[in-house]
C-alpha positions in Angstrom: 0.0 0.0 0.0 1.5 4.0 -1.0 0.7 6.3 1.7 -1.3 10.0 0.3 1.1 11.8 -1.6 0.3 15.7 -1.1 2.6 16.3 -4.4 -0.1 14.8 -6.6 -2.7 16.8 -5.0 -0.1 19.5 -5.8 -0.2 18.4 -9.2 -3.7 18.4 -10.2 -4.2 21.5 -8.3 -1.2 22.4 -10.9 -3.1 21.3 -13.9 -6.5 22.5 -13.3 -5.3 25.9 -12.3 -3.5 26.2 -16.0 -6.6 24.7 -17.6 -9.3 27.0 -16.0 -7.3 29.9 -16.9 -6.5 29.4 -20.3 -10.4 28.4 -20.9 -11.5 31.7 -19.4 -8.6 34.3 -20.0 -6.8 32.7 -22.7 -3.5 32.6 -20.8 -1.6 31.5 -20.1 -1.2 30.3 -24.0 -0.4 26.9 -23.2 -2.5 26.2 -19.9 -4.5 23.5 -22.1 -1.5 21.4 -21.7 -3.1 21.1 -17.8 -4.9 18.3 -19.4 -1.6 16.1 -20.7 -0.7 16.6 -17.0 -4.1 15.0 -15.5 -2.8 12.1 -18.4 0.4 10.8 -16.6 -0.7 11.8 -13.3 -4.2 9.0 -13.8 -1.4 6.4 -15.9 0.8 6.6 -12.8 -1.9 6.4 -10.3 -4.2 3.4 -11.8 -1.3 1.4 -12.7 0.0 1.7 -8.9 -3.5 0.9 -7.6 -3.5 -1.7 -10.2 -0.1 -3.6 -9.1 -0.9 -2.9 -5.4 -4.0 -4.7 -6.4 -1.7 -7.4 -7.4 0.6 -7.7 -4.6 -2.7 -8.3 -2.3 -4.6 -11.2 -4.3 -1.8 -12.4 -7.0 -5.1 -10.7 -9.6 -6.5 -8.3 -11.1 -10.4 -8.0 -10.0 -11.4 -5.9 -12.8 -14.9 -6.0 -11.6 -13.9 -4.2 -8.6 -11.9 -2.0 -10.2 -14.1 -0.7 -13.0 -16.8 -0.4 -9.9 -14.4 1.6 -7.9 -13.6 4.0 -10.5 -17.7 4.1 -12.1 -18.4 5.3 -8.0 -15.6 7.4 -8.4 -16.2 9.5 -11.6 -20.0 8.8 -12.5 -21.7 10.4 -9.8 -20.2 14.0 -10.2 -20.9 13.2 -14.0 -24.4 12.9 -13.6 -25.0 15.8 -11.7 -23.4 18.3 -14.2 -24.7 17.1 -16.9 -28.3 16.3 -16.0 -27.9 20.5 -14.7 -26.3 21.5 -18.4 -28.4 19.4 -20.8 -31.5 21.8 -18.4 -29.9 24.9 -18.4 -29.2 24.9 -22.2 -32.2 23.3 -23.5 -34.9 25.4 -21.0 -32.5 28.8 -21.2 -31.7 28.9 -25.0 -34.8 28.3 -27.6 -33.4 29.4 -30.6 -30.8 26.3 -29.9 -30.9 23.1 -31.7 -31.1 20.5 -28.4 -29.5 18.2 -30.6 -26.5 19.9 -30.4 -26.3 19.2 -26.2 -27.9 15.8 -26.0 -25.8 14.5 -29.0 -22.2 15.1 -27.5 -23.9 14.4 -23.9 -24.6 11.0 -25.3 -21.0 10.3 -26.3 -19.7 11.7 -23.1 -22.0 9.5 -21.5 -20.7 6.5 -22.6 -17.0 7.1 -23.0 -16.9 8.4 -26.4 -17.0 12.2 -26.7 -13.3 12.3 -28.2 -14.3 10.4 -31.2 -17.8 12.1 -31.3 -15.8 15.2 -31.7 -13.5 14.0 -34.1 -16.0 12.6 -36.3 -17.7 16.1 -36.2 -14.8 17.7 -37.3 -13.9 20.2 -34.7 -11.6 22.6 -34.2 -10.5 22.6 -29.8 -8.5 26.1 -31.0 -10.6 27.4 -33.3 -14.2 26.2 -33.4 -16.2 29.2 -34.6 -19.9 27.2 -34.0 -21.4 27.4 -30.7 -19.3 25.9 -28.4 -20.4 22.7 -26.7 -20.8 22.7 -23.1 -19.5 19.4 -23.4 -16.6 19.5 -25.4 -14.2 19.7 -22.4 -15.9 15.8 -21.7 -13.2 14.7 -24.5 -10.0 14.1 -22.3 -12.5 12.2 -19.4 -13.6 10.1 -22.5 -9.2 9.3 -23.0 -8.9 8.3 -19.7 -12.3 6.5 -19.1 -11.0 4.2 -22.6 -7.8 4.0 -20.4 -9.4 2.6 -17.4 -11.4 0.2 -19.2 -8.4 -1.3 -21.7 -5.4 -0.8 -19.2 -6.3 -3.5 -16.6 -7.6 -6.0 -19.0 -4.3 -5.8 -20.7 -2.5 -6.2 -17.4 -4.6 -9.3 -16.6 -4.0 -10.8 -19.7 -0.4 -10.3 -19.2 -0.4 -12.1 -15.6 -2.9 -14.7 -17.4 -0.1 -15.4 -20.3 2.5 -15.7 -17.1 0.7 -18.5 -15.4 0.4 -20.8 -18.5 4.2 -20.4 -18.7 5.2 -21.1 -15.0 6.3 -24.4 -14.3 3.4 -27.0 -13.1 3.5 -27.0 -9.5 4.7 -23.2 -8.8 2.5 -21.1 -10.4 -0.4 -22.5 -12.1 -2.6 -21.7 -9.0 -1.6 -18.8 -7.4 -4.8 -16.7 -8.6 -6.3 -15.1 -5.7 -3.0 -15.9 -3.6 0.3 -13.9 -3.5 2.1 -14.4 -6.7 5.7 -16.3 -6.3 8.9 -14.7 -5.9 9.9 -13.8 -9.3 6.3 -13.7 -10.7 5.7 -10.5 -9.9 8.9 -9.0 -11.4 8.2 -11.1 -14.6 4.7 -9.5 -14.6 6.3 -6.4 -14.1 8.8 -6.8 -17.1 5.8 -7.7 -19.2 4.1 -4.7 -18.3 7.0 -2.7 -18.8 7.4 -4.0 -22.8 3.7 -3.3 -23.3 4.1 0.2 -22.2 7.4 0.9 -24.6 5.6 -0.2 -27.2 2.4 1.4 -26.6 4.3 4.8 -25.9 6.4 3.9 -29.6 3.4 3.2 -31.2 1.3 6.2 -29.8 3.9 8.5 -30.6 4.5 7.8 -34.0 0.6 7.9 -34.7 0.5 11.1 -33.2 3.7 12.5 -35.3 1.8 11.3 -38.4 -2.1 12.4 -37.4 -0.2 16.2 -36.8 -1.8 19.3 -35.3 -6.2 17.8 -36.9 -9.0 17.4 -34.4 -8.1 13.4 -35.1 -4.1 13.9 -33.5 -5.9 16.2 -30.8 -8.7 14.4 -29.7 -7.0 10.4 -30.7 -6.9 7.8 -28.1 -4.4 6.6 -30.3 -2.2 9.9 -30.3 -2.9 10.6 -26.7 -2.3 6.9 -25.4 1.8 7.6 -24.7 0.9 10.5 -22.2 -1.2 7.6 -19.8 1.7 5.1 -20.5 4.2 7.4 -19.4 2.9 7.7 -16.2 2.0 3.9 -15.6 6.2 3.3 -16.5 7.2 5.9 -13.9 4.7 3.8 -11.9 5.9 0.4 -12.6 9.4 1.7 -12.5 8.8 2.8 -9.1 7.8 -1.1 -7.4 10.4 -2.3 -5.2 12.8 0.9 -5.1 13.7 3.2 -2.6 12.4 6.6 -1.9 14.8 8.8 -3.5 16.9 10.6 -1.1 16.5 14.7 -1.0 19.3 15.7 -2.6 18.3 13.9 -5.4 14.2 13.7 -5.3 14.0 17.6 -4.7 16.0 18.7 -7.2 14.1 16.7 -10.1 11.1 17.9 -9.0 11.8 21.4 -9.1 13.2 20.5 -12.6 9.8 19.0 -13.4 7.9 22.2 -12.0 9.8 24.1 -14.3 9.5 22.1 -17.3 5.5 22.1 -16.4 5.2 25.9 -15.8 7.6 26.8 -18.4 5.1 24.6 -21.0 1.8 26.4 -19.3 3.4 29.6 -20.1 5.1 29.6 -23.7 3.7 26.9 -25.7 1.2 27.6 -27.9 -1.5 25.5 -29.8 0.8 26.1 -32.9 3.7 23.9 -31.2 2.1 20.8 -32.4 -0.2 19.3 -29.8 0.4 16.4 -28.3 3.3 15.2 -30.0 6.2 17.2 -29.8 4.6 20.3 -28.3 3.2 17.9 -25.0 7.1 16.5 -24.2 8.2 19.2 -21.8 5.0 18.9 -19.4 4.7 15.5 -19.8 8.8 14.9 -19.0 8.3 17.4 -16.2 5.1 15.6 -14.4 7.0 12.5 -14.7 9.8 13.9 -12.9 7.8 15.2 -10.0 6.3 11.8 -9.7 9.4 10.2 -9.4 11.5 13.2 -7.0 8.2 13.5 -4.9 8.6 10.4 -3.2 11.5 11.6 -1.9 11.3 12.8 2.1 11.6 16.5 1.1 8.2 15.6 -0.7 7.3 17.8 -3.7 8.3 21.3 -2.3 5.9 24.5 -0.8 5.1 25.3 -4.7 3.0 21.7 -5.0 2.5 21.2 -0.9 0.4 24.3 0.9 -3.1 24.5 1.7 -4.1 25.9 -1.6 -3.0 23.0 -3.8 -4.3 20.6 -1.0 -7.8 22.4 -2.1 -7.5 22.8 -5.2 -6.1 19.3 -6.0 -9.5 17.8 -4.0 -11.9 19.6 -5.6 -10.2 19.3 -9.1 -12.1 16.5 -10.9 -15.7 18.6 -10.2 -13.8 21.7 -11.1 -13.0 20.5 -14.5 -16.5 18.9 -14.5 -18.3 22.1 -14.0 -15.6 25.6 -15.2 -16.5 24.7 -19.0 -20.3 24.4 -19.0 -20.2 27.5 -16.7 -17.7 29.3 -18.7 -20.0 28.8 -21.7 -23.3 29.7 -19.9 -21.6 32.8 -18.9 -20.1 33.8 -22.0 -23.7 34.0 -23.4 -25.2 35.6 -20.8 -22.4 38.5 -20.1 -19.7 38.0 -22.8 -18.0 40.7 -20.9 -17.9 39.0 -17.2 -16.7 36.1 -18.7 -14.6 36.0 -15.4 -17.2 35.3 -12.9 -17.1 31.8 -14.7 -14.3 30.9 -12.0 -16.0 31.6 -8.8 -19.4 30.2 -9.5 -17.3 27.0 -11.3 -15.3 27.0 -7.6 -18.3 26.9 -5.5 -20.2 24.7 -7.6 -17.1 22.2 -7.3 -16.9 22.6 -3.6 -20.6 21.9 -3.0 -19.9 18.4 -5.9 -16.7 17.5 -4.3 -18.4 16.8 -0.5 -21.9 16.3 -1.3 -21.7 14.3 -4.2 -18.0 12.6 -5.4 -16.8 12.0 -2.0 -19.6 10.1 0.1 -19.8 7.9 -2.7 -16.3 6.9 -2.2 -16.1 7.2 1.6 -19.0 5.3 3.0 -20.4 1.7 3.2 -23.5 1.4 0.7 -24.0 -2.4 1.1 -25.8 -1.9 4.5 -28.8 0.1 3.9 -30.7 1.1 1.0 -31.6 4.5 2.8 -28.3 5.7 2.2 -28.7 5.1 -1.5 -31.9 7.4 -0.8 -30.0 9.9 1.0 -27.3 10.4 -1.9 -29.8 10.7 -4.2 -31.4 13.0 -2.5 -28.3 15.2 -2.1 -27.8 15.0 -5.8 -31.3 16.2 -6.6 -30.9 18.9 -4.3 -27.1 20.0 -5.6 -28.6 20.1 -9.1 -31.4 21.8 -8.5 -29.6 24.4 -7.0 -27.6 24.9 -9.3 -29.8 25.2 -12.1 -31.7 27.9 -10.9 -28.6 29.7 -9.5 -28.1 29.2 -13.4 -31.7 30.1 -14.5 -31.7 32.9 -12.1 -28.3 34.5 -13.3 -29.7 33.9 -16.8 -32.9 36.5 -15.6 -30.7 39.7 -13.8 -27.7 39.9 -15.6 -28.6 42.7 -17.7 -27.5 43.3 -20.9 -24.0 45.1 -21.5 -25.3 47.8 -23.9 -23.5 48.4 -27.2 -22.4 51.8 -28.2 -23.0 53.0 -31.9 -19.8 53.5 -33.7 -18.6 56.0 -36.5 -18.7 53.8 -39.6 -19.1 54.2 -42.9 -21.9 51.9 -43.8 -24.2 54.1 -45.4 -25.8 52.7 -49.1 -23.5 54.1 -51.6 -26.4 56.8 -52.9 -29.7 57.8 -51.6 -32.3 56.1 -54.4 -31.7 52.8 -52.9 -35.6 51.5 -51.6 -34.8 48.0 -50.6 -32.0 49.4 -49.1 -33.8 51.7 -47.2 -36.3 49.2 -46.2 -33.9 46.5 -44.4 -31.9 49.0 -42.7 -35.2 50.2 -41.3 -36.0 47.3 -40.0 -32.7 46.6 -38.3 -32.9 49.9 -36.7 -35.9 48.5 -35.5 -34.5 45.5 -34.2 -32.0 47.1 -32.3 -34.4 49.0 -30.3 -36.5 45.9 -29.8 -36.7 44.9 -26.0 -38.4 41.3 -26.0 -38.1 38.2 -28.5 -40.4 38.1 -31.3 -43.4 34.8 -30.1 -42.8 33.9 -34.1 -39.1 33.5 -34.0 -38.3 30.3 -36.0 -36.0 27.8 -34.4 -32.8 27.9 -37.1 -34.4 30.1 -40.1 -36.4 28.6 -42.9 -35.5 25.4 -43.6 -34.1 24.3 -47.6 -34.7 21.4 -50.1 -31.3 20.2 -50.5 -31.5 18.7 -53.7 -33.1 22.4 -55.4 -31.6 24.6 -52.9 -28.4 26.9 -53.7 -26.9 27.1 -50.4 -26.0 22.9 -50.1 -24.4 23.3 -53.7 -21.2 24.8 -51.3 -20.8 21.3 -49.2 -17.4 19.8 -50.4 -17.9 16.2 -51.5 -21.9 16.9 -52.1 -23.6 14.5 -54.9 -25.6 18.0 -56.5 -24.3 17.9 -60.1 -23.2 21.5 -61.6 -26.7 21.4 -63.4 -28.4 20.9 -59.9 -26.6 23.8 -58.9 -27.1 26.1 -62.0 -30.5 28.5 -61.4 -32.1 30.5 -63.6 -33.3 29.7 -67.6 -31.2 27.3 -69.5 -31.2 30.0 -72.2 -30.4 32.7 -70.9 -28.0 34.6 -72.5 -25.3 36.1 -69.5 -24.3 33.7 -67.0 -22.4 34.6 -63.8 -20.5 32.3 -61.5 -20.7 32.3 -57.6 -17.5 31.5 -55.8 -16.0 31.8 -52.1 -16.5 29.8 -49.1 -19.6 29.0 -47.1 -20.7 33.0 -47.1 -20.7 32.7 -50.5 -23.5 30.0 -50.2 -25.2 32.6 -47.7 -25.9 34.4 -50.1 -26.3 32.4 -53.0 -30.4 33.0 -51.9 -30.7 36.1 -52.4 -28.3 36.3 -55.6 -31.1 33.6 -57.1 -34.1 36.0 -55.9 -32.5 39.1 -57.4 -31.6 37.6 -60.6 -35.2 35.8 -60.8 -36.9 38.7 -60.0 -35.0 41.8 -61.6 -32.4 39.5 -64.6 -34.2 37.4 -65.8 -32.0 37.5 -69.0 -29.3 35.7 -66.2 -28.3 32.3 -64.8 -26.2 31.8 -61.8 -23.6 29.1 -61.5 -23.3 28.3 -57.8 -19.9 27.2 -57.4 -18.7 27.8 -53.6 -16.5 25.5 -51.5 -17.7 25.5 -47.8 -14.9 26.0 -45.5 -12.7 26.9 -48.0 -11.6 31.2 -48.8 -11.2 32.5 -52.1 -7.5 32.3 -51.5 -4.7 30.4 -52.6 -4.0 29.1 -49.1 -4.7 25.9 -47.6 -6.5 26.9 -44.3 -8.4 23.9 -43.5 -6.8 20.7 -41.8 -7.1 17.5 -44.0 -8.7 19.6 -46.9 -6.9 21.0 -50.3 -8.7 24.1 -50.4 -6.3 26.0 -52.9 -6.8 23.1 -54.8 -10.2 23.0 -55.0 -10.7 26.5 -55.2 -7.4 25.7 -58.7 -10.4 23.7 -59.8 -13.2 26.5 -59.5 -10.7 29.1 -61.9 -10.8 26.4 -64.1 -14.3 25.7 -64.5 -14.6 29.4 -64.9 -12.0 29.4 -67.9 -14.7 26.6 -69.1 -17.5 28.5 -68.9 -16.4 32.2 -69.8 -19.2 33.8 -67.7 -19.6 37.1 -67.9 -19.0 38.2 -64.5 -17.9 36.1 -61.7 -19.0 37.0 -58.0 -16.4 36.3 -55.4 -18.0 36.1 -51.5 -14.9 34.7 -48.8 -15.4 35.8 -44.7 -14.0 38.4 -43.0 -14.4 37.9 -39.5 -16.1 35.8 -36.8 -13.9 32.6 -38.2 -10.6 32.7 -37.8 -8.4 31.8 -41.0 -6.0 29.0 -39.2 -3.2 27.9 -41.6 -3.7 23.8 -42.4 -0.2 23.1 -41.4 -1.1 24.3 -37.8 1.4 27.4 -38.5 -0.9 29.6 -36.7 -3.7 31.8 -38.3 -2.7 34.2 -41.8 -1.3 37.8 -41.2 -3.8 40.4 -42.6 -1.1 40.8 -45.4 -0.8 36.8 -46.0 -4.4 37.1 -46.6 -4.5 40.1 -48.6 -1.7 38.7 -51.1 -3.2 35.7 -51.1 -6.4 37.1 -52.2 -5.0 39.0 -54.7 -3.5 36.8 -56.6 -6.4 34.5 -56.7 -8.3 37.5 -57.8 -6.0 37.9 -60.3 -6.5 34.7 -62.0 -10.5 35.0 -62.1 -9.5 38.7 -63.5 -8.1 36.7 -66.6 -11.1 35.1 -67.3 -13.9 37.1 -66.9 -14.6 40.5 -67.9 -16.3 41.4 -64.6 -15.7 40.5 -61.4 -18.0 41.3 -58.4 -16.9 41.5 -54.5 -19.5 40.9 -52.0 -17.9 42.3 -48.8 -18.2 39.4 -46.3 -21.3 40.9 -43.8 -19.9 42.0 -40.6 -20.1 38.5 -37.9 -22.8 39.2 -35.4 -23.8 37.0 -32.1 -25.0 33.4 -32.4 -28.5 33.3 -31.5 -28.4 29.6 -30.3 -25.9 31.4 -27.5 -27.3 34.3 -27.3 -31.3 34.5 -27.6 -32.0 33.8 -23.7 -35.7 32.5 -22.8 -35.3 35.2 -20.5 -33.4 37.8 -21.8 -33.5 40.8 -24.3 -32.8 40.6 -28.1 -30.3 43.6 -26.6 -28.0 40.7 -25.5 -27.2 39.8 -29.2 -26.5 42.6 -30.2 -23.2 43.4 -31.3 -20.2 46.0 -32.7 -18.6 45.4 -36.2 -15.1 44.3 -35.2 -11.9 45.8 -36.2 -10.8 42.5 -37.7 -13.3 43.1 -40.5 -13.3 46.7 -40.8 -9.3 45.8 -41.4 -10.3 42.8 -44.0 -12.7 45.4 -45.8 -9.6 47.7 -46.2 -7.5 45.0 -47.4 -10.4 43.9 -50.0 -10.3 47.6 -51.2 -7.0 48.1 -52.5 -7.1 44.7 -53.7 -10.4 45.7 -56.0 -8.6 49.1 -56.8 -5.6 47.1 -58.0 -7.7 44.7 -59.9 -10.4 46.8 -61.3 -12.9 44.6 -58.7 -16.7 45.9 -58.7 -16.6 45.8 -54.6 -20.1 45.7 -53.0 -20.1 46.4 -49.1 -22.9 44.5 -47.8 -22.6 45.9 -44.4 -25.8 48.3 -44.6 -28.0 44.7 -44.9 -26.9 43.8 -41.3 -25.8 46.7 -39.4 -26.4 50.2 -38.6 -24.3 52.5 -37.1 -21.9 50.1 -36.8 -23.9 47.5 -35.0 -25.6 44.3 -35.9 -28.9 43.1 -34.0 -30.1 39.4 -34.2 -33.2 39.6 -35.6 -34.6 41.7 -38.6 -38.4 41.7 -39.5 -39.1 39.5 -36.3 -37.2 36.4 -37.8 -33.7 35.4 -37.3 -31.0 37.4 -38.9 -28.5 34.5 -38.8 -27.8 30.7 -38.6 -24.3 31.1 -36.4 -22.4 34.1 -35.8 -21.1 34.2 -39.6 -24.3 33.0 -41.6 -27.4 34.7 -42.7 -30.6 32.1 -42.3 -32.2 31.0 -45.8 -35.2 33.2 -45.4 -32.9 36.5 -44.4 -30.9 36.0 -47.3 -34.1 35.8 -49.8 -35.5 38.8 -48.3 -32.3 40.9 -48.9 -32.1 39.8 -52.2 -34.1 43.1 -53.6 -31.6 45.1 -51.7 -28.4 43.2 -52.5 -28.8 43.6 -56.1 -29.6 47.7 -55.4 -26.0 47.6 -54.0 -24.4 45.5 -56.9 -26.1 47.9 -59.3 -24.8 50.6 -57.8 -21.7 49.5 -57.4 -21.6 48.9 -61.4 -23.7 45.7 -61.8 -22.7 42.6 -63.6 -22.7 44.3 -67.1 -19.7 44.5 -69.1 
């Protein structure tokens, strides 16, 4: 048996700290690496449990073990999720409850990581609606680690019995293994571990910086290992003396804090950019056995705290963080106390009577836990539901912009930027808001014709008569396909001598950068010039995004400098220039608030609304010397979704957008009238 070592505590008090804070301040840059610490720290201390196990009964009992840790873990589960999945559904209307229950699911049975990897996201730079659950990912690592680890360790001691000699140690099951048994089994253990760290590593070198390398079992399973070998390593040595133990482990505090504070997400995450902490929370787990322990830094009251309480701390900072972050995007810091108090109240009504008392001898004391957990969530989901009601809205002031229609004689123009002048002065939610905008026929509508790998043909995606004599070509990314609605309307209504040519690639700029892990986008986008040089349309209209998505280079280099971007879009622009005698720029619309986040069941439409952010005013500038350079037709299509430099949620009582970056199908058809005013003005699609 290993006595309570306060260094661990120390540790995870460590790890949670650096995890918390990078979540809710964003530094320090590499505090997500607070999770690779929780890895070796739960490798080293199931594997000891596991071989102390061992040592005791000569077996490993994985029913008790997989009990022990369900008591452990579940119970705490439970209770923040069954508060989330309320909160979010009851709290947020215009929200699609499939996007909580779905990655609830997975996180319910041990599978969020691949739930997330098989949706495709981004941990760095997701620009949807966060999940309140997506934090449920590294639980779901270790909770695969729990359930294959032992089984591999039993079959390991099963493979040593057949192969001990008759008479010695075909029946010790259940008994103290032989002299020399238990080393063997350790030396066994110790080759499954070098080759699962081996093998881990070079999946993860290969998977690189994706959501698959991120979120992998595979690409993560090294980080466990390492701390089950420091573990294994450990049986049947001495403690380290203090002249040796504390000076490794203040090496390993270093390496740990030194990783927290100046690796980034661009490092390459886990493999190499996880080395340094994971090095450094080995060392500490080997020098902190040592009888000067793991010095005042990792052994003090705080960490003692801290380190207890961690587990429902992680449990509960992310789905409060993102609560919060809807409800006052600009308090996001009172995330951490509510997220500490909510863990205090888990940790000793919840996780640790589970753990602590006997629950074979009455069945009342299975009613009095669940009684406690009903009573912990209720509380605090309407601590939740109540915060949700009196936070009041942080009020956003107007801001000198140029987004005035280019010329007075504009009507439709007129009309939509009266009724988001409206909008913004609204002070309750429309009864007749629709849940995600009108929905669309994907086999006739535009929009889908932007999904990379769709099965719409180019005729599917062609609209307008067959005849018609002018043809223009839609190209960009997914804003492109946002307005690829009201492009259709306009030209149905008000050109009917025209046929549009949807050609967009979701996901992919109008660039000749790859900015999309695991997709060829300037290849694709290679693919859309030559289709144009095919078709010799005569004008081509270019729509890429400006802001609300950041453009993260595929290599994991980091995101594009405004003048990477701008270059990049000029010499794409350049090539269409060669092939067509027109060419149209829509001005990406300014990126607004996401309605599933911010439309509150008890709040204001004044919560969504919000300023047009420097990042695109600084695009637009960059898209205007590239048009002056290229002799571009640019169309700012700012005045369709803001005024006075900000942008409500809702115009004409329906929902303006889909996400933060998309208009809804029906917005876009209505500002079709008024889109094509702008074009016009802005020269049209004439020669």
């Amino acid at each position: 048996m290993h006595t309570k070592r306060r260094d661990i505590q120390g540790l995870r008090a460590l790890a949670i700290t650096a995890v918390v804070l990078e979540h809710v301040f964003g530094s320090p840059v590499g505090g997500f690496l607070g999770v690779d610490v929780f890895f070796v720290v739960s490798g080293f201390l199931i594997t000891r449990s596991l071989l102390d196990m061992i040592t005791r009964t000569g077996r490993v009992d994985l029913r008790a073990f997989w009990t022990r840790r369900a008591l452990r873990l579940a119970p705490a589960f439970v209770v923040v999720a069954a508060t989330t999945a309320t909160v979010f559904v009851v709290c947020f209307p215009s929200a699609d409850p499939r996007s909580v229950l779905e990655p609830l699911a997975a996180a319910s049975v041990s599978m969020s990581n691949w739930w997330f990897v098989h949706e495709g996201t981004d941990y760095f730079g997701a620009h949807a609606a966060v999940s309140p659950f997506l934090h449920t990912w590294s639980l779901a690592v270790e909770e695969q680690f729990y359930l294959v680890w032992p089984a591999l360790i039993a079959l390991t001691l099963w493979l040593l019995r057949r192969r001990s000699a008759p008479g010695r140690g075909a029946s010790w099951s259940g008994q103290v293994p032989p002299r020399g048994t238990e080393r063997r089994a350790r030396l066994g253990m110790l080759v499954v571990l070098g080759l699962v760290v081996c093998a881990s590593i070079a999946a993860a070198a290969l998977a690189g910086t994706g959501d698959a390398g991120y979120f992998s079992t595979v690409t993560r399973a090294w980080e466990l290992a390492m701390g089950a070998v420091v573990a294994v390593g450990l049986v049947g040595t001495a403690r380290p003396s203090w002249r040796i133990g504390l000076p490794v482990t203040v090496l390993g505090i270093v390496l740990i804090v030194a990783s927290v504070v100046l690796v980034g997400s661009d490092a390459g995450v886990p493999f190499p950019g996880a080395v340094p902490a994971v090095l450094g929370t080995a060392m500490v787990l080997v020098g902190g056995g040592s009888p000067a322990g793991g010095t005042i830094v990792l052994e003090n009251p705080v960490s003692d705290w801290l380190g207890g309480i961690s587990y429902s701390l992680y449990l509960w900072h992310f789905p409060v963080l993102v609560f919060v972050g809807a409800v006052a995007p600009d308090a996001t810091w009172t995330a951490v106390p509510v997220a500490l108090a909510a863990a205090q109240l888990s940790t000793h009504a919840i996780e640790r009577p589970f753990l602590t008392r006997d629950r074979s001898s009455s069945g009342a004391w299975w009613v009095r836990r669940i009684r406690t957990g009903t009573t912990v969530l209720v509380v605090c989901t309407t601590a939740a539901l109540t915060a949700a009601a009196v936070v009041p809205a942080t009020p956003v002031p107007s801001a000198a912009v140029a987004d005035a229609p280019p010329n007075g004689a504009l009507p439709h123009v007129a009309a939509e930027r009266g009724e988001l002048a409206e909008a913004l002065r609204a002070d309750s939610w429309s009864t007749a808001l629709t849940h995600r905008g009108t929905p669309t026929d994907s086999a006739t509508a535009p929009r889908p014709c932007g999904v990379i790998g769709t099965s719409r043909t180019e005729e599917s995606c062609t609209f307008g008569p067959t005849d018609a004599p002018h043809t223009a070509v839609l190209v960009g990314d997914s804003v492109a396909g946002a307005w690829s609605e009201a492009l259709v309307e306009w030209m149905r209504t008000d050109r009917p001598g025209w046929r549009l040519v949807v050609l967009a690639r979701n996901g992919c700029p109008f660039i000749t950068t790859d900015v999309q892990p695991g997709v060829p986008c300037a290849e694709l986008q290679q693919g859309v010039v030559d289709r144009i040089d095919e078709l010799s349309p005569d004008a081509v209209i270019v729509a890429t995004r400006f802001d609300g998505i950041p453009f993260e280079r595929a290599d994991g280099g980091g995101t594009l400098t405004p003048t990477e971007f701008e270059h990049a879009s000029a010499a794409m622009i350049d090539r269409v220039a060669a092939r067509t005698p027109v060419v149209v720029q829509l001005a990406a619309p300014p990126a607004g608030a996401d309605p599933s986040r911010c439309h509150l069941r008890f709040g204001t439409p004044r919560s969504c609304i919000r300023p047009v952010s420097d990042e695109w005013r600084s695009r637009m500038a960059s898209t205007e010397r590239v048009a002056t350079a290229h002799g571009v037709r640019l169309v700012d299509t700012s005045p369709l979704v803001a005024v006075d430099g900000r942008t409500p949620a809702t115009i004409g009582g329906e929902l303006l957008r889909i996400d933060g970056v998309h208009l809804t199908p029906s917005a876009s058809i209505a500002a079709g009238p008024a889109l094509g005013e702008l074009i016009t003005a802005a020269g049209g699609l004439e020669r």
